[in-house]
C-alpha positions in Angstrom: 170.0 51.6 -15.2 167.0 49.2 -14.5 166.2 47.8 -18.2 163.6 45.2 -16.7 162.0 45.5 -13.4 160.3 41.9 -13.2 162.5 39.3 -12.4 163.1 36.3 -14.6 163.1 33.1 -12.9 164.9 30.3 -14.3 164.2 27.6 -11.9 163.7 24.4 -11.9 163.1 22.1 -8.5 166.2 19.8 -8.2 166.4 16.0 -8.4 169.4 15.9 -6.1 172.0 17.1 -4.4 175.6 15.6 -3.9 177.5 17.3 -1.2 180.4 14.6 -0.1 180.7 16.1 3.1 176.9 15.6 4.3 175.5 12.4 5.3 172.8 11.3 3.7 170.2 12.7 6.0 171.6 16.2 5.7 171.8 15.8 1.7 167.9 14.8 1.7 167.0 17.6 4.1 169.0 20.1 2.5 167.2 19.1 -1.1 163.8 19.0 1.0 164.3 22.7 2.0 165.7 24.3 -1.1 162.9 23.2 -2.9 160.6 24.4 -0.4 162.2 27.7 -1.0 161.8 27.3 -4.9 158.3 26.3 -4.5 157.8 29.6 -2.2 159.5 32.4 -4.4 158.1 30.8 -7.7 154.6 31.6 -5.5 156.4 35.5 -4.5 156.0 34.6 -1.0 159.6 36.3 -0.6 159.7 36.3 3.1 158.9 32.3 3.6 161.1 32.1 0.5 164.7 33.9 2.5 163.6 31.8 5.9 163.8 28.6 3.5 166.9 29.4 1.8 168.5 30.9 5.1 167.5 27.4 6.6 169.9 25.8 4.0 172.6 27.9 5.0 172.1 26.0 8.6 172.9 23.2 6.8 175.7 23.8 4.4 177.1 27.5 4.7 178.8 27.5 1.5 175.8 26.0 -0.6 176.3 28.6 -3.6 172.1 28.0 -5.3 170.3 28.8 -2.4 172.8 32.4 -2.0 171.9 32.7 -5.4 168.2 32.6 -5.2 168.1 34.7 -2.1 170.2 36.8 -4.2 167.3 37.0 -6.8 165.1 37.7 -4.4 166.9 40.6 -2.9 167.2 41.8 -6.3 163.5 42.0 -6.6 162.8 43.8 -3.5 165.2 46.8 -4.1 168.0 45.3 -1.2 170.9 45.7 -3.9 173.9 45.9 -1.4 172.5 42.3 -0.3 172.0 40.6 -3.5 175.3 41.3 -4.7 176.8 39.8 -1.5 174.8 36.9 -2.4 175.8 36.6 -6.1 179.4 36.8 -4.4 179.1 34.5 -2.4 177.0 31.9 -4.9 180.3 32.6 -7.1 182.6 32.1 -4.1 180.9 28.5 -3.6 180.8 27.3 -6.9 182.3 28.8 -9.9 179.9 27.2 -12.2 177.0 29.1 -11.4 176.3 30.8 -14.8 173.8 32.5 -13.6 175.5 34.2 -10.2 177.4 35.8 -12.7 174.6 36.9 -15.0 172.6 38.2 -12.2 175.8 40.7 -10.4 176.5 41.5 -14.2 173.0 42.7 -14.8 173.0 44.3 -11.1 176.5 46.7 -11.4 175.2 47.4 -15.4 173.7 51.2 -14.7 176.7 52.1 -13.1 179.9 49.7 -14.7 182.0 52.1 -16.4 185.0 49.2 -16.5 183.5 47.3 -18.5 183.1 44.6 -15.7 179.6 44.3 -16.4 180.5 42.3 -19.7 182.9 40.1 -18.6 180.6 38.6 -16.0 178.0 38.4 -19.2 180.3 35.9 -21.1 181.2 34.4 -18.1 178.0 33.3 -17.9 178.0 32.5 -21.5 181.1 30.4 -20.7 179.9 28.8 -17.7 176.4 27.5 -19.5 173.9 30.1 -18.8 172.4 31.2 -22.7 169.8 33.0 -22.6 168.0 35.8 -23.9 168.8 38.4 -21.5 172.2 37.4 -21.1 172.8 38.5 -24.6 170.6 41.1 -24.5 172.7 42.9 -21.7 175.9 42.0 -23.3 174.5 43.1 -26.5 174.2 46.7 -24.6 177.6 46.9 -23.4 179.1 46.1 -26.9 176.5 48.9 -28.1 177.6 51.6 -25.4 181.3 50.5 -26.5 180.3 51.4 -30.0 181.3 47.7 -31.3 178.1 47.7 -33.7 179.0 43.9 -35.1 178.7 42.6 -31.7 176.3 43.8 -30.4 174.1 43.0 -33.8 175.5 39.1 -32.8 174.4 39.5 -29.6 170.8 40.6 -30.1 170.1 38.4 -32.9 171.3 35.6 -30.4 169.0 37.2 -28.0 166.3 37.1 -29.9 166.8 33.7 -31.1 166.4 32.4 -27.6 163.0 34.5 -27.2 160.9 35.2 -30.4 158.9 38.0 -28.4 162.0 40.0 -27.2 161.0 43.0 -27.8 163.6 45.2 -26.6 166.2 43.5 -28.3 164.4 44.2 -31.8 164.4 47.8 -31.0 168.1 48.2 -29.9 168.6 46.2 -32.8 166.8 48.1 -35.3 169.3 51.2 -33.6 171.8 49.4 -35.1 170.8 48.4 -38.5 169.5 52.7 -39.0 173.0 53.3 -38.1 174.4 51.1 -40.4 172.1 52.5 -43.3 169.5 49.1 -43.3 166.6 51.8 -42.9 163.8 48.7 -44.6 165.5 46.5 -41.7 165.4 49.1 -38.8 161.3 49.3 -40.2 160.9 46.0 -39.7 162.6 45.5 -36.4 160.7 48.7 -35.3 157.2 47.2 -36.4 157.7 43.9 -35.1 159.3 45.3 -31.6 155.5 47.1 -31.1 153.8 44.2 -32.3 155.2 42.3 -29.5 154.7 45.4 -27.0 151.8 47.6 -27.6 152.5 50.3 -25.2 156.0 50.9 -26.5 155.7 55.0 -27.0 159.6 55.3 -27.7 159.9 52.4 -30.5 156.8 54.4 -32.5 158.7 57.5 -32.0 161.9 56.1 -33.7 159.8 54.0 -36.0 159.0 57.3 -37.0 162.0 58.8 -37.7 163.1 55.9 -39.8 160.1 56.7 -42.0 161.0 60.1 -42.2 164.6 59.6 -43.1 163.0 57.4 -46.2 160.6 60.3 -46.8 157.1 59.1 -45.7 156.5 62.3 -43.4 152.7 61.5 -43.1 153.5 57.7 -42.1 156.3 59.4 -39.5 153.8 62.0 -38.3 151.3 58.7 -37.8 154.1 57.2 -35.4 154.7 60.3 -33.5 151.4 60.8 -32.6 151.4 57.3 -31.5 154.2 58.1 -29.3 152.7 61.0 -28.0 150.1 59.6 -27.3 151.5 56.9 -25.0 153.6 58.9 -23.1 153.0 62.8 -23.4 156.1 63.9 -21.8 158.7 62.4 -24.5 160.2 66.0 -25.8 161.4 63.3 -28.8 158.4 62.7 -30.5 157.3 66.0 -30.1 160.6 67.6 -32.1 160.3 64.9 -34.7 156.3 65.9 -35.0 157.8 69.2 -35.3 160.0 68.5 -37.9 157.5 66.0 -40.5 155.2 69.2 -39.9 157.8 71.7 -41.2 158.7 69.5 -43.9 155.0 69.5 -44.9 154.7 73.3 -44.7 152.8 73.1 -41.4 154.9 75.7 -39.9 152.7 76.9 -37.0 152.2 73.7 -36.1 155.8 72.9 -36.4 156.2 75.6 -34.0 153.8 74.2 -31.5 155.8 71.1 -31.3 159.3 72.4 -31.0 158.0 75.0 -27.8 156.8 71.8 -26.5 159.3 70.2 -26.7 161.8 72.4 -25.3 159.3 73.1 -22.6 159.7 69.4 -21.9 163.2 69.0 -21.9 164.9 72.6 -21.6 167.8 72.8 -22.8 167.3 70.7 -25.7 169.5 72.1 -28.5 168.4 70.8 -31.1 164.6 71.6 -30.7 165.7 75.1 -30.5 167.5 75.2 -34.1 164.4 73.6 -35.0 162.5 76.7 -33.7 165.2 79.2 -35.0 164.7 77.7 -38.6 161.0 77.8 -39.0 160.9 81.0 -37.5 163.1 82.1 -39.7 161.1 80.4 -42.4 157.8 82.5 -41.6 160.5 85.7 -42.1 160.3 86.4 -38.3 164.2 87.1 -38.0 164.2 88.9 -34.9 162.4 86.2 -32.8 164.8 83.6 -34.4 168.0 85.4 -33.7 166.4 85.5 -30.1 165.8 82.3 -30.1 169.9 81.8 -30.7 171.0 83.7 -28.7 169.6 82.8 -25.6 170.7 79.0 -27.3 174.1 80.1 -27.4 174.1 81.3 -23.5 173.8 77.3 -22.9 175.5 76.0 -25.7 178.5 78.4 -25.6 180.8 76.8 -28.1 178.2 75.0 -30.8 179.3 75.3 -34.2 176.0 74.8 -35.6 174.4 77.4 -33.3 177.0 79.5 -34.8 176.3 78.8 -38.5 172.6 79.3 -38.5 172.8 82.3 -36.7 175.3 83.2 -39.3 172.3 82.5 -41.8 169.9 84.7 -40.0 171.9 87.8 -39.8 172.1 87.2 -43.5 168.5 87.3 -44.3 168.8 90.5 -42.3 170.9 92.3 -44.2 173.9 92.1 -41.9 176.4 90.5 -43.5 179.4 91.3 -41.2 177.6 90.1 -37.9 176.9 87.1 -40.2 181.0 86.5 -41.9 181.7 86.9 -37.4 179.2 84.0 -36.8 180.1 81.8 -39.5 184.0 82.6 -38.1 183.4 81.5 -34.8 181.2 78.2 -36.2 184.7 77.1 -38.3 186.8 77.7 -35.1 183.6 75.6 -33.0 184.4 72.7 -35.9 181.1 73.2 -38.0 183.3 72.5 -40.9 180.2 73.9 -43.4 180.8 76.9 -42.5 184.0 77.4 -44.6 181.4 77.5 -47.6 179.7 80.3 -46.2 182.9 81.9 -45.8 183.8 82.0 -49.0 180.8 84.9 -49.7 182.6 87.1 -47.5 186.0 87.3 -49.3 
């Protein structure tokens, strides 16, 4: 997973360069051309950049900065296999490069299941490299890990070391919902779209904050927002959905949730969505349709179970219903034991 796309140079030209087993001319050339390759990739010329860089390697094969800028480079252009051999072999040369371990940390993060991602982020930590995104990415292993005190540290450190960060005030306004801080997610939410106007998911859970406090028309405000930054996010268009249904807008609610699952497919909970408001305008056969064909996906959902429990009932058919709500206790919809009891 590619969080951030534009690479984040943290460079700065050295004064020197001691190396005891140069001579001095070597040293002076060997600061001369790393530079020169600094000088090159701060201006994106990547190419002229590697030749410099390479041409330090002439010099001193095991100088671990310049395999860590190349590194950076080939980061940038896509050449993966290659960067990680250079963050390697930065590492390999000197142990102290904080950042050779940041950058293969950020670099195996879409794919670590080990959790080996995390221990190259406090490396860094450890070796001298704070930063932003340092704790930002460890910040989203401790999140993925569940560990929801951590990763709150780690984005509020995050944050701390850049004001406009606004990724880490959305993953960190995740948190604080989950915790129950629904005026804090708000803020976090707000401030993460004042930083970054075109931000379509942050306004689409913005808006489900302000739901969950009951401002439906301030949530339907968000969602249209979202929408309208990115018209493909089956989200927003399910959370629409839903503030419309709460306000008694039920064809429009029913607009939403089609779109949505048009978007997305099998998208579960979109359908119950659908099922429910359909079941709300008394059209029972088109919602126990609508089940059904959930059900073919979603074999053994207990909630699939339970409403379609509910809309046998509103039939009239209170056995096919007792059988549904059954099979939703056996699928662990633990409600359903309530419904049970009418069929005693």
């Amino acid at each position: 997973m590619k969080r951030f796309i534009t690479l984040i140079f943290f460079m700065l030209l050295l004064p020197g360069i001691i190396h005891a087993q140069l001579s001095f001319k070597e040293k002076r050339e060997l600061k001369r051309t790393y530079n020169e390759g600094i000088q090159l990739l701060q201006k994106r010329e990547y190419v002229k950049a590697i030749r410099a860089f390479n041409q330090c390697f002439s010099i001193d094969s095991s100088y671990g900065k310049a395999y860590l800028q190349r590194g950076r480079i080939r980061l940038e252009l896509e050449m993966n296999t290659e960067a990680l051999e250079d963050f390697n072999r930065a590492i390999r040369s000197d142990e102290d490069l904080g950042q050779a371990f940041f950058y293969k940390g950020y670099l195996l993060f879409g794919e670590d299941t080990t959790g080996l991602s995390k221990k190259l982020f406090s490396k860094a930590i450890e070796k001298g490299f704070e930063d932003g995104y340092v704790y930002y990415y460890r910040g989203l292993c401790f999140l993925l890990e569940d560990k929801m005190d951590k990763a709150l540290f780690d984005f509020n450190k995050a944050i701390g070391f850049k004001e406009d960060f606004a990724m880490a005030y959305h993953d960190r306004a995740g948190i604080k919902r989950r915790m129950g801080d629904l005026q804090g997610a708000l803020y976090d939410y707000k401030t993460a779209v004042n930083y970054q106007q075109f931000f379509p998911l942050a306004y689409n859970n913005m808006g489900s904050v302000k739901i969950k406090m009951g401002d439906y028309d301030g949530g339907m405000e968000d969602f249209n927002k979202s929408i309208a930054q990115d018209s493909t996010l089956f989200l927003a268009y399910n959370n629409r959905g839903y503030a419309h249904y709460q306000l008694g807008n039920l064809d429009s609610a029913l607009y939403d949730f089609n779109k949505a699952i048009d978007l997305a497919g099998s998208f579960r909970e979109a359908q119950l969505n659908k099922a429910s408001t359909l079941a709300k305008k008394e059209d029972y056969a088109l919602a126990l349709d609508v089940l059904n064909k959930s059900l073919d996906q979603f074999k053994q959902d207990g909630l699939l179970f339970l409403n379609r429990g509910l809309v046998r009932e509103l039939q009239g058919d209170v056995t096919g219903a007792c059988s549904d709500w059954s099979k939703a206790l056996e699928a662990g919809a633990e409600e359903a034991a309530e419904y049970l009891e009418e069929c005693k």
